[in-house]
Every structure is written in C-alpha cells, then in structure tokens.
N, C-alpha and C positions, 0 to 999 in steps of 0.2 A: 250227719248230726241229728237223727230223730229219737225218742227214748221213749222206754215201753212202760207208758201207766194205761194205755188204752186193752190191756190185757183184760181189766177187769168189765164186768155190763155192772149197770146202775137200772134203777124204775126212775120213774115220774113222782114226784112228792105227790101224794095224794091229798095231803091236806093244804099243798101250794101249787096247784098245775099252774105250771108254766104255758105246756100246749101237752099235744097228745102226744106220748111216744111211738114208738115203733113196740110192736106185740112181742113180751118180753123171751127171750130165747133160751134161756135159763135159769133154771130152779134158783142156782143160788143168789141171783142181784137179790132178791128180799133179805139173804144172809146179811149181801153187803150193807144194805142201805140199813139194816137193821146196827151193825157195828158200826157204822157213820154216824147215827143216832147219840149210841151209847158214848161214843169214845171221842168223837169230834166236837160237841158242844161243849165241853170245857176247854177243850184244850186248845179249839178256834172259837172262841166266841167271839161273834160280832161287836163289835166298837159299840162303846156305853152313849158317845159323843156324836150328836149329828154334825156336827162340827170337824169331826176326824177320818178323815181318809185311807184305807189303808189299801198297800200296795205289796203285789204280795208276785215275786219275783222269783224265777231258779237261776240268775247269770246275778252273782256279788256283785262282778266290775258294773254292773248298771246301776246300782243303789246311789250314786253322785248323777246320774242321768237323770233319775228321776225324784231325786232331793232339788233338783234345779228347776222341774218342771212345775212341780210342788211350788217352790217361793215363786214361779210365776203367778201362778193362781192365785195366789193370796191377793195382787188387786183387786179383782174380781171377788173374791171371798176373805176377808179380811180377818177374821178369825177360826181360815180354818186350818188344823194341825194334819201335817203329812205322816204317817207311818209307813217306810221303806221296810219289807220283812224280806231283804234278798238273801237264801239260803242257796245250797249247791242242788243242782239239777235234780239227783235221784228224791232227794229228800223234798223236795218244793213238790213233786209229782204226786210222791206218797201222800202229802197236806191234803191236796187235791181230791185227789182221790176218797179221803175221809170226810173234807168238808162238801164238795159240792152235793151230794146225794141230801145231805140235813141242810144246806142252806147257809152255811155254815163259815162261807170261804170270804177272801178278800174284797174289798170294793171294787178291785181292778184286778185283774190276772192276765196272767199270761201264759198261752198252750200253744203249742203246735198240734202236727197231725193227728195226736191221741185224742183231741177234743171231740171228733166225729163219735164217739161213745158218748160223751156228752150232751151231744147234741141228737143224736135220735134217743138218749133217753129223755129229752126234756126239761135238761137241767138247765138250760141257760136262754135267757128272755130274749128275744127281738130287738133289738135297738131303735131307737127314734127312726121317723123317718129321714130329719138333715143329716144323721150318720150314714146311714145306707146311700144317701145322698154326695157324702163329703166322700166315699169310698169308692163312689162310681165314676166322679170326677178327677178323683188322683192317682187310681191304683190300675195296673194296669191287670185284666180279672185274670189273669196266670196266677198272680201271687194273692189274688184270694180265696183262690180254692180250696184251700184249708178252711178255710172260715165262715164257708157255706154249709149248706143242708138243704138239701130240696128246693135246692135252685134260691133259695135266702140268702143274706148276708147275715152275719150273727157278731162276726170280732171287725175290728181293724186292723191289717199288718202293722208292724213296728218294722222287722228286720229280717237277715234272712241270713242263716248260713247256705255258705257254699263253697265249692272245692277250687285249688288252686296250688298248681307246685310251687313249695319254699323249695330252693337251693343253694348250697353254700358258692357266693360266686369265686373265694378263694381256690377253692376245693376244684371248683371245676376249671381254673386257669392253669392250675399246678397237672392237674389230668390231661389236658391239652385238650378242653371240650369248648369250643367259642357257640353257647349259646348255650338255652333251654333243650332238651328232650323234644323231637316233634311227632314222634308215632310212638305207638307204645311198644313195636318192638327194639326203638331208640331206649326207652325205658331201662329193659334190663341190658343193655350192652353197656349202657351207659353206666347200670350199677357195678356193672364188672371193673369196669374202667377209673371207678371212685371209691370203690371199697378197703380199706385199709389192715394189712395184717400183722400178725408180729411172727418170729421167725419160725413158731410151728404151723403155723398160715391158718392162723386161728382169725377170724375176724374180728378187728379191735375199733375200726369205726362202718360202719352201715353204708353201702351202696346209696341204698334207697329204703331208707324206714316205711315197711307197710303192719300196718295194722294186722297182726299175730292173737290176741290172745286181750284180757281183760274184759270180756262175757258181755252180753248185750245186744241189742242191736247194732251197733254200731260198727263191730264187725262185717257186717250183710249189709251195711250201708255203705262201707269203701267199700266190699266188693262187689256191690251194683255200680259204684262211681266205675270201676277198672272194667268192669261187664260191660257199659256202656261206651268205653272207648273203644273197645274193639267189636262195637256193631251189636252189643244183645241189649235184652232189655232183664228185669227179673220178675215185673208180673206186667202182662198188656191185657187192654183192656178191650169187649166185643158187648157190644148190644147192652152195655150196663154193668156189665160181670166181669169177673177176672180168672185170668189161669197163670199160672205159674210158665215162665218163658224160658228158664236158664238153662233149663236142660237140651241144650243146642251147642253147633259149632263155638258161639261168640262165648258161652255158661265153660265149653270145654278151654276157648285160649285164655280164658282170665285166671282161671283154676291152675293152667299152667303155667302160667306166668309167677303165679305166688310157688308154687312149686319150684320152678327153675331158680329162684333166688333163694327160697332156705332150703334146699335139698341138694337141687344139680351142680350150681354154681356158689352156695351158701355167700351170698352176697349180706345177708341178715340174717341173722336167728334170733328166735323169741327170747332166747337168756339175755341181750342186748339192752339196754336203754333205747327207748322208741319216743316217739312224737317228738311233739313240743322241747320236752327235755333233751331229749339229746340232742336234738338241731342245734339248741340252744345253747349246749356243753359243746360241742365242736365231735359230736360223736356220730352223724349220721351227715350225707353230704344233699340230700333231698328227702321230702315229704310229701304227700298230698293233705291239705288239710284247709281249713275254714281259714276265713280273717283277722280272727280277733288272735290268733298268732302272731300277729304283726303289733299290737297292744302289748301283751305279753315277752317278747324280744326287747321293745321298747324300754321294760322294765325288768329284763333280767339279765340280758346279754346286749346293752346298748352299741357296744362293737361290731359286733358281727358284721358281716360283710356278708350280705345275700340280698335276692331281687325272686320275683313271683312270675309266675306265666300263667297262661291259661291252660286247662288238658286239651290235648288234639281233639274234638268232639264236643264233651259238653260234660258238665256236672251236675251232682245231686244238687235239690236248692229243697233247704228247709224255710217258710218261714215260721218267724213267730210273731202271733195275732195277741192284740189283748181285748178282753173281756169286760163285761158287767155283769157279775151272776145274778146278781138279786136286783126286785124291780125295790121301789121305796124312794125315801124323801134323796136320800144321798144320789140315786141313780145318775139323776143330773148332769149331779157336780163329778160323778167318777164318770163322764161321756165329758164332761167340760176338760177335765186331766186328758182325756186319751186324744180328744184332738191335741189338745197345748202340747202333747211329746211328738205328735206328729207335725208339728209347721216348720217348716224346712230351718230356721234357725237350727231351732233343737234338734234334729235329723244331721247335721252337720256336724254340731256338736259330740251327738255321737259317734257318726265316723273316725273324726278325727282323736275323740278321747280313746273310744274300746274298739276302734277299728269294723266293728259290725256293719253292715252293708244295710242301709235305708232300703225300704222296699218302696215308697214313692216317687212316683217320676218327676221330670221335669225340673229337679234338684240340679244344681251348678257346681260341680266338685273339682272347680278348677284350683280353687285355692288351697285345700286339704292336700293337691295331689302334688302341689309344690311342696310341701313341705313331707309327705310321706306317698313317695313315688312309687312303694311298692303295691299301692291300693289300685293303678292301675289296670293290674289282672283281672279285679273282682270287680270295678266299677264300669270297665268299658272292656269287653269282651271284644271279639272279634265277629264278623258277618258270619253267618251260619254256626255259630257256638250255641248248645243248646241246656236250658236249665228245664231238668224234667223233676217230679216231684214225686215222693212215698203218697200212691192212693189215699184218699180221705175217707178210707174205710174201718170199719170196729175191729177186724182182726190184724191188719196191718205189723200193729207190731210184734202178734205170739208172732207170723208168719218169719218176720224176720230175727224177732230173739231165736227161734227154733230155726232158724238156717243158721245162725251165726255159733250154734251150740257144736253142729256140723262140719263146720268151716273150717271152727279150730283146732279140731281133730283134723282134719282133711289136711291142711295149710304146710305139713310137716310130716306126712305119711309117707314115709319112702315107699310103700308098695304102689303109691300112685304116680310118682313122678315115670316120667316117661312111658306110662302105661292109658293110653285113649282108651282102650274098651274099660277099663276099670273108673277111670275117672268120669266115663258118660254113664257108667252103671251107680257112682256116685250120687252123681246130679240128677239122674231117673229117680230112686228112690226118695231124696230129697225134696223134688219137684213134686211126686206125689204126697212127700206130707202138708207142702203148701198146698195143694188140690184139695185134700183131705177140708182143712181150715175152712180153706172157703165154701167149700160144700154144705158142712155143719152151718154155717152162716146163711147158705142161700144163696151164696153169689158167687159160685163158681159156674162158669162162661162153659157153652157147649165148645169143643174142638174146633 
C-alpha cells in the first residue's frame, strides 16, 4: 500500500526555515518550490479563521473519523470549526506536493513513506516535546520509522496497512480445500484447484487474484509482499545504504510464481476483474490485500461468505503518520486534534468503522473482534509473523514505481515463464536500475 509523491526533491523555505536541509541534489527542487509558489497559494490557501481547523486526508472512508474527533475538541475549544478535506490518494499526494514547499498545506496531514522528502528538505517542524513524548510511550518504534529523520520523531502514526489473505470460504468448501493456503507453494495449487472456467476453459472466476497491471507502485509492493514469503527481500539494508536484493533465488520464485498463474496454468489473466471487485462479485476465490477490504465487503457484498489468514512469513506494513506542517497560533490545537484521534476510544472506533489497523499498542480489540472476526488476521498475527516496511528514503518510490513499470510487462511474458536464465537476466537488469537510483542519491550500499 505505498504511493509515489516522494518522486519529487523540495528546498528549505528560505524565508521560513524550519531547520537545515539536506545539500540539495537537484537542479530542478527550485523549479518545484518555484510552481508551489505560483500555483498552490490560491488554490491551498491557508484558513482565514484561527478558529478553523483543517484536515486534509487521502482515505474519504476517514472523513467521519475525524469529523468525530473534531466534535471532541470543541469542549476544549468551543468555537472551533473542523474542515475534513478527505480526497482519493493520488490527488491528496499531488495537494502535497504543491503545498508543502510554500507553506501552504493543511493543519494536520497525513503521509506515509514519501514524507522522508519532506523531511530532509525541511519542510515540516519538530513537534512539542509531550508529543515525542506521548509517541515514545505508546508506539512501539517499528511503526515509527516513517516518521523519523535523523534519529527525530516528526509525525504520530494513526494506522497502518497490511497484508492478509481474503478467501471466499464457499468457494474453497465446494474445492474440497479445509483451510487457508499455508506455503506459497500451497498458493498456486490452490489457485488451480479454485479457478473456474467455461467450456473453452477460458477462465471465468480467478484462482487467486494477484496484482497485474494498473501502474504504480503498488505493483512492486505485492511483489515484495510474495518476495518475501518465499525468503527474499527487494532492497536490504548495510552500513546505512541500500542495494537492491531481488535479483536472487527468492526475486526468481516470486516472478515465477506470477508467471505460472497467468501463463502456465492461467489461473488469472489481466483481462479479469481483480481485487476488491471481484472478491466481492464472486469473481476471484482469494486475494492478498489490506483491511479496510473488510469495511468495504461490509458495504458492498454484506453476504459474502469469507475469513482472512495471515501470509506464511510476514507482510508489507505501511503506516500512516500525521503531521503539523506549519509552526503558528493553530499548531496547538492541530497536536491537540492528533492526539484526540489517537486515544484508544477513537482507535477502536476506527477499527471497527473502516477496518484500518491502530498502530498503538496496548489497545483491547476483544470487543471489535466479536463482532467482525475477520480482523483477527491483521490484529493478532502469529509468533514469528514478521511486518517489514518500504525504507524511509527519498528515492523509495521512483525505485519502486520503476520496478513495477517492469513487472508488468514481465508478469505475462511467455518467453519468461519457464525460462530461469531469462527471468535472473530480468531481475539483473532491473536490480541494477534500483542500484542506479540509489547511487544518484548517495546511498547505494558497497556489495
């Protein structure tokens, strides 16, 4: 679940340092912060109203989350007005990206991984010290490594995606499968065994709907989810620095693993209905994917008949952190907001409303999980299940938009299926243009 606005570098507001940045690596950040100027002071202008709040969000289903946190605070601040601005992912990013260079952005935001741009260029202030305080006592510091910078705390998590098999448990009764998938080469046998066709054995419902096509990263982030069940990683880290890892045995059985279902076995093909949708149409019989698919079933196919497991190994975990960009009279009250969504009431709340997973411990989800049993997967993993995270670095996401550009070509090439020397000559190439990235950067890792 991570997305690429961290493509871009930003400078330091010269006429508002924050702190120092990092010694800028590119001619064009002046370009940028020059069009964040021009373009994002109308169109984000800051609140006229000391009195006004705004919150400025890329998940819609949270805008009742934090419209509620909002009418908390008003005891505390009795006349102050909440503005919720929950748009869809790509577009909240782009905001982002225009406003924070001019100063420009919400009272409260929210980023994930991409923020590390932000934060070695200086765009976002230090928090009080009782925040860095309330963050050291609740969080456990896995899930706020996003939200650091040089050993700092800068955000407070909210939530977190992470992965987890949906399967249809009709589907897999009628199969004669008693249980969940437990290896991944259960995986594709399993998709064989669930796949459904019509009489020219054309596939008409999905084995196992994997992530095909629709550009992004997010591509290269199931295929790091599936990389890492079978033992790889896609960048590890030495001394500080990073090198690209995939191009290995574990980078070769994931790659064939997506091959052997739309090529060998065509258990799926990209002309299909995928994810969410088709689960949810009775057109695919498993998934891997986040939580808040459990919110959305909720509300589109209340019937369905299906249960969640964990993957053999361990999954991706995003979180997401929010923010205070600007220091001023509001800062306060937007640090008074972000604890009030963080107190476990409201943490619950949101479990159980949009399914999203609390990234604070010590939370009690016994009662949420009676009534929605399938959040077991995501809330209590098993002993040794492991949640690794997309590096907190500025190139991060070209690294993986530019694998996933790759992928999706690859994912469907018959000259690769069944062919190892071709498929490790894939992932060579590929591996050195992650190499490449990080080099440019600075922080590609000796051998």
């Amino acid at each position: 679940m991570v997305k690429p606005v961290g493509r871009f570098g930003y400078i330091t507001r010269p006429e508002d340092s924050i702190r120092s940045g990092k010694p800028v690596r590119r001619s064009w950040r002046s370009a940028a912060l020059s069009l964040a100027l021009a373009v994002a002071a109308p169109v984000f202008a800051s609140p006229a109203s000391a009195e006004k709040l705004t919150i400025w969000s890329g998940w819609p289903d949270l805008a009742p989350f934090y419209k509620r946190v909002g009418d908390q605070l008003k005891s505390k601040y009795p006349d102050l007005e909440i503005s919720v601005e929950a748009i869809a992912l790509r577009e909240h990013e782009k905001r982002l990206a225009l406003s924070l260079p001019s100063g420009a952005a919400g009272d409260v935001i929210e980023m994930e991984v991409e923020a590390a741009r932000y934060l070695e260029a200086g765009l976002i202030p230090e928090p009080p010290a009782s925040i860095v305080d309330f963050v050291k006592a609740n969080y456990d510091m896995t899930r706020v490594k996003t939200a650091m910078y040089e050993g700092k705390i800068y955000g407070v998590p909210l939530f977190q995606g992470q992965g987890a098999l949906f399967y249809n448990t009709e589907m897999f009764a009628k199969a004669g499968l008693d249980g969940p998938p437990k290896t991944m080469a259960d995986y594709t046998a399993y998709a064989q065994k669930l796949a459904q066709r019509d009489a020219a054995g054309v596939p008409t419902v999905s084995g196992w709907s994997l992530r095909l096509s629709g550009g992004g990263s997010g591509i290269a982030e199931k295929y790091w989810t599936i990389l890492y069940n079978h033992g790889g990683t896609l960048l590890e880290e030495k001394g500080g620095k990073w090198r690209a890892a995939y191009a290995s045995a574990a980078g070769r059985a994931a790659l064939k693993q997506y091959l052997d279902n739309t090529v060998v076995y065509r258990t799926v093909t990209p002309e299909m209905k995928a994810d969410a949708e088709a689960f949810e149409l009775g057109q695919t019989a498993m998934f891997i994917r986040e939580s808040w698919v459990i919110g959305d079933v909720a509300k589109k196919a209340p019937n369905l008949k299906y249960a969640t497991a964990p993957l053999p190994k361990g999954t991706l975990m995003v979180p997401v952190d929010l923010y205070v960009p600007n220091k001023g009279a509001k800062s306060q009250i937007a640090w008074d907001f972000v604890q009030k969504a963080n107190e476990p009431e409201n943490l619950l709340w949101l479990l159980e409303n949009t399914a999203w997973v609390p990234n604070r411990k010590g939370l009690d989800y016994s009662a949420v999980l009676k009534k929605i049993p399938q959040l077991d997967a995501f809330v209590n993993t098993p002993p040794g299940h492991v949640f690794f995270t997309v590096p907190a670095i500025s190139p991060a996401s070209e690294i993986l938009t530019r694998l996933a550009a790759r992928l999706e070509k690859a994912f469907t090439d018959k000259s690769l299926a069944g062919n190892d020397a071709a498929i490790d000559a894939f992932l060579k190439s590929a591996a050195e243009e992650s190499d490449k990235i990080l080099a440019r950067e600075d922080l590609l890792a000796k051998p």
